[in-house]
C-alpha positions in Angstrom: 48.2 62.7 89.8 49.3 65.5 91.6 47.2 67.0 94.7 47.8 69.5 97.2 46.1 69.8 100.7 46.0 73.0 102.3 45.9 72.8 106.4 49.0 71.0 108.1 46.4 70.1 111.2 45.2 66.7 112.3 42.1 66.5 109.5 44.6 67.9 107.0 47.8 65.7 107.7 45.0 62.6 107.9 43.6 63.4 104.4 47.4 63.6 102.9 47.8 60.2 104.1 44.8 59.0 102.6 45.4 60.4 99.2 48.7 59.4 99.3 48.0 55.9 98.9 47.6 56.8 95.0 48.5 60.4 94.2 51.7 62.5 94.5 50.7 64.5 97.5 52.4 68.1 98.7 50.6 69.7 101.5 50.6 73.6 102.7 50.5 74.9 106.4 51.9 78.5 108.3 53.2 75.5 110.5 56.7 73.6 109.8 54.9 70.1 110.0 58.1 68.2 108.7 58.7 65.7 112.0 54.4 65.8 111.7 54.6 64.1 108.6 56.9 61.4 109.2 54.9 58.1 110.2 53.1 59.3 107.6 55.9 59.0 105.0 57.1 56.0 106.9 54.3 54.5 106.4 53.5 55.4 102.4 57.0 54.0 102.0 56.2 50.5 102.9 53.9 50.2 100.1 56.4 52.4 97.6 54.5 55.3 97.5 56.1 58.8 97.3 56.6 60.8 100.3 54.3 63.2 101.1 55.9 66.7 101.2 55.6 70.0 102.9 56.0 72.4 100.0 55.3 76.5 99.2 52.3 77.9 98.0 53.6 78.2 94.8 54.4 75.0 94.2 51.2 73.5 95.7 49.3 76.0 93.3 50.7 73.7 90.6 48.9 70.6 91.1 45.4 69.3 89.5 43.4 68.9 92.1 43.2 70.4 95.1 41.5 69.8 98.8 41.1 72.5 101.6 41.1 71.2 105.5 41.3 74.8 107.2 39.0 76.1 109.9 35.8 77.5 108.7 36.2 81.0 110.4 39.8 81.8 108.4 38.8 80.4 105.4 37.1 83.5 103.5 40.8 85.5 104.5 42.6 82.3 103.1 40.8 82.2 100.1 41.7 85.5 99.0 45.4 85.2 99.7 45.7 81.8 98.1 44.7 83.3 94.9 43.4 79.8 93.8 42.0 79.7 90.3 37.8 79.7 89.7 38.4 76.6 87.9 40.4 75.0 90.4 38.7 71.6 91.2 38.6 71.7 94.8 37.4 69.2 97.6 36.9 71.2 101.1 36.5 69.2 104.2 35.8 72.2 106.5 33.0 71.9 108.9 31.2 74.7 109.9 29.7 78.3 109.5 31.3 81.4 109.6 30.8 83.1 112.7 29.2 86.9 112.4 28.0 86.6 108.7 26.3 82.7 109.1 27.5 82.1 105.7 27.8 78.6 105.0 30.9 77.2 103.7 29.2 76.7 100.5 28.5 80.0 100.5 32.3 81.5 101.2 33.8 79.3 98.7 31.4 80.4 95.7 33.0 84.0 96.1 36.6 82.9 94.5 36.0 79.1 93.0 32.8 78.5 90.0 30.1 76.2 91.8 31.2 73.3 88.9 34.6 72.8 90.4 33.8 72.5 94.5 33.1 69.1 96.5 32.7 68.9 99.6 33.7 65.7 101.9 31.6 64.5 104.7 31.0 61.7 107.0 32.2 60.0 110.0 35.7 59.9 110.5 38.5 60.7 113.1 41.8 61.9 111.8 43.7 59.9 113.9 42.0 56.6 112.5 42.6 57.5 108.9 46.0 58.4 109.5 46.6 54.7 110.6 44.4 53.4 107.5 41.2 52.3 109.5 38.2 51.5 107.3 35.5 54.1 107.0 32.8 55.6 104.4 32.9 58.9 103.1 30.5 61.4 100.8 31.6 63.7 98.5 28.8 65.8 97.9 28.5 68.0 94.6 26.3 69.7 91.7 29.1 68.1 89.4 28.7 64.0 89.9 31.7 63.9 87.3 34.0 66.0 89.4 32.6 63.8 92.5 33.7 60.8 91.0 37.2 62.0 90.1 38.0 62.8 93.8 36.4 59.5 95.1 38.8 57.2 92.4 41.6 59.1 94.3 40.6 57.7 97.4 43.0 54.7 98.8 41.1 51.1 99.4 40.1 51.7 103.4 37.5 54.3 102.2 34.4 53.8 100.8 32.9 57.4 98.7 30.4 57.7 98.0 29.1 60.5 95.6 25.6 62.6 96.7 24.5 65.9 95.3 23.4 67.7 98.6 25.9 70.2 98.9 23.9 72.5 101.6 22.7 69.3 103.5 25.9 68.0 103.9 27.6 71.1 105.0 25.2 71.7 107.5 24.7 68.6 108.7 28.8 68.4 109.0 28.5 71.9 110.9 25.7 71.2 113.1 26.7 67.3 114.1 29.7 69.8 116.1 27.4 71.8 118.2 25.7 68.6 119.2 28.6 66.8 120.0 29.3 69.3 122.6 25.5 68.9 124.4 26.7 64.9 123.8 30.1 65.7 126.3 28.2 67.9 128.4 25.5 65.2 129.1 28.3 62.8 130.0 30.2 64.9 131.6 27.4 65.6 133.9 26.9 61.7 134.4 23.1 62.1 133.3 22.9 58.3 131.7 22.2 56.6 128.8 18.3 57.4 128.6 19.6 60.7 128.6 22.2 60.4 126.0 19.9 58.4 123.1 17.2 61.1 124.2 19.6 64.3 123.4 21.3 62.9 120.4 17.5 61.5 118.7 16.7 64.9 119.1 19.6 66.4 118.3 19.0 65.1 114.7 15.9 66.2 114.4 16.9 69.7 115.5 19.4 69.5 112.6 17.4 68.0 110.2 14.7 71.1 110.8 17.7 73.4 110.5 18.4 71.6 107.4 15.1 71.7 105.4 14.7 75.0 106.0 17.8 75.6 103.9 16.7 73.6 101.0 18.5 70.4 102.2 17.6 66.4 102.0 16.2 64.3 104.7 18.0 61.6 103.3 21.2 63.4 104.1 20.5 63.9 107.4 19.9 60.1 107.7 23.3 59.2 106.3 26.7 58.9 106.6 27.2 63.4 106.6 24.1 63.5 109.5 23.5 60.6 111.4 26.7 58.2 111.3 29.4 61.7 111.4 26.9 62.7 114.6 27.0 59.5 116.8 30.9 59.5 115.8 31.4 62.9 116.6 29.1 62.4 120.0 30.3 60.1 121.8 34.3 59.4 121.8 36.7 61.3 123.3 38.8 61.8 120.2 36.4 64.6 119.2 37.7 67.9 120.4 33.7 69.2 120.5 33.1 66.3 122.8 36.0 67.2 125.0 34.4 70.5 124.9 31.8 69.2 126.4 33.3 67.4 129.1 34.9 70.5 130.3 32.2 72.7 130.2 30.4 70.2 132.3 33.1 70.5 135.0 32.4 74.3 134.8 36.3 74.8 133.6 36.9 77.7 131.8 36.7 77.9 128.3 40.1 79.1 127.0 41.7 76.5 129.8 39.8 73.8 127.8 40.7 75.3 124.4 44.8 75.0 125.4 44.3 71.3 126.4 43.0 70.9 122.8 45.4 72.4 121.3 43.5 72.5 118.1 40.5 74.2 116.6 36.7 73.0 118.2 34.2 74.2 115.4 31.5 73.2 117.6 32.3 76.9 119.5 31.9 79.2 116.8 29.3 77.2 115.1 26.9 77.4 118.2 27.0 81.2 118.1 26.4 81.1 114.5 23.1 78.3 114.3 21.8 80.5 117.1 22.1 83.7 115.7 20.7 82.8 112.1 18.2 81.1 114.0 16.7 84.0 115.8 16.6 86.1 112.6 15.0 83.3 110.2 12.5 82.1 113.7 14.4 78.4 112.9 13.4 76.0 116.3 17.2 75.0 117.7 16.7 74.3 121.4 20.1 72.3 122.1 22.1 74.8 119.8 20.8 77.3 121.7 21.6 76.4 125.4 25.0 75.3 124.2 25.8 78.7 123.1 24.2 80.0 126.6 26.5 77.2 128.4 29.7 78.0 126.3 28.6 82.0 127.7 28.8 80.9 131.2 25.0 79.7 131.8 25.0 76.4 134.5 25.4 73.1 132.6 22.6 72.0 134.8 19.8 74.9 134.5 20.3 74.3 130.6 19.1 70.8 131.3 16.2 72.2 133.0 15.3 74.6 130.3 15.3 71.7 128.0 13.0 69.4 129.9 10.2 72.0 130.9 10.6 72.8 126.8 
């Protein structure tokens, strides 16, 4: 079957790998990605599978199913230039909420594709480890189990799906595991310990999970692979940009040098600024989102741990 992934970054390249174990796979980015795609190709090639290939939008709009990996705060622009059809049955693995409105992703994507024909992916997973075929578990969350299930039989053998129905829990728990993961590189950037650590992310998840509800979302989500097992991945490595974040802004560097290290999007930045401002207008209880926001806005690293003890 024929797929096309739109975003040529880490998450997107990854995801063309994976699919590419059983699909014919053409991928679309405003970057040329050509010497990017290579060990990928190298690799799909041992095991006689067809290249993956870089292709125009016009071909890529010809394919059957489709999945989006572009950053939450240019997907409402992308979606009305791709022109995609409503009927389009289409996998997003963006994480995050749209900075300014605090529309969900959920949300966006209604606008130009019928609620029948999205998915959305979730769960722990680093790019860089799927792009080398580590094993991991995955949900595909959806209101139609049948279109679910069609996107997990295209996933190759290293990944587990598995199919849920909580399309707002897992799209905020895949947005809000982020925010926490930069608190998570803050705290060990600040060399605060492991009390400290277990302490932050335990009640990081029940920040998240009261975020959550409130929204309509299930608890059980937030215990799973989209809320628990993406935020103690997402936490506590240093192949998470939002950790990284973290680590810098505990070293009081400044934002936009951290950003160019990256080199890639953080979600966790605009995401902050987003839980926090919905927050204040729906009176939603997000202490750590909220001093992340105030430490990404130059407030100490240490007087937001302060605030959050004497809370």
């Amino acid at each position: 079957m024929k797929m096309t992934i739109f975003g040529g970054g880490a998450w997107g390249r990854a995801l063309a790998f994976a699919f590419g174990q059983k699909n014919e796979v053409r991928i679309i980015s405003r970057r040329d990605i050509t010497s990017m795609l290579k060990p990928l190709n190298e690799t799909l090639s041992q095991n006689s599978r067809p290249a993956i290939l870089q292709s125009s939008l016009e071909e890529g709009l010809k394919s059957e199913l489709f999945v989006i990996a572009i950053s939450v705060q240019a997907l409402r622009e992308w979606f009305a230039c791709a022109h995609l059809d409503q009927k389009a049955k289409t996998l997003i693995a963006s994480k995050g909420i749209e900075e300014g409105t605090g529309a969900f992703v959920s949300q966006i994507a209604q606008d130009f594709i019928s609620e029948e024909n999205l998915c959305f992916l979730t769960g722990p997973s680093f790019a860089k480890e799927v792009a080398l075929g580590l094993p991991c578990a995955l949900a595909i969350h959806s209101s139609n189990p049948l279109l679910a299930q069609e996107f997990a039989n295209k996933m190759p053998t290293f990944i587990k799906p598995y199919v849920k129905n909580d399309m707002i829990g897992g799209e905020i728990a895949g947005a809000y595991k982020n925010v926490i993961a930069i608190a998570g590189g803050i705290c060990d950037g600040l060399e605060l310990g492991q009390n400290a650590k277990a302490s932050l992310l335990s009640r990081g998840l029940v920040e998240m999970c009261r975020f959550g509800e409130y929204f309509g979302a299930k608890m059980q989500t937030f215990l799973g692979l989209a809320g628990a097992g993406d935020l103690f991945l997402t936490a506590n490595s240093i192949l998470s940009r939002n950790y990284r974040v973290g680590l810098g802004l505990a070293k009081n560097r400044p934002l936009e040098d951290i950003l160019n290290d990256l080199g890639e999007v953080a979600e966790g930045i605009k995401t902050s600024k987003a839980i926090t401002q919905i927050a204040q207008r729906e009176g939603i209880y997000t202490p750590i989102a909220t001093e992340v926001q105030e430490i990404i806005q130059g407030k100490s690293p240490l007087e937001s741990m302060g605030t959050l003890m004497k809370r």
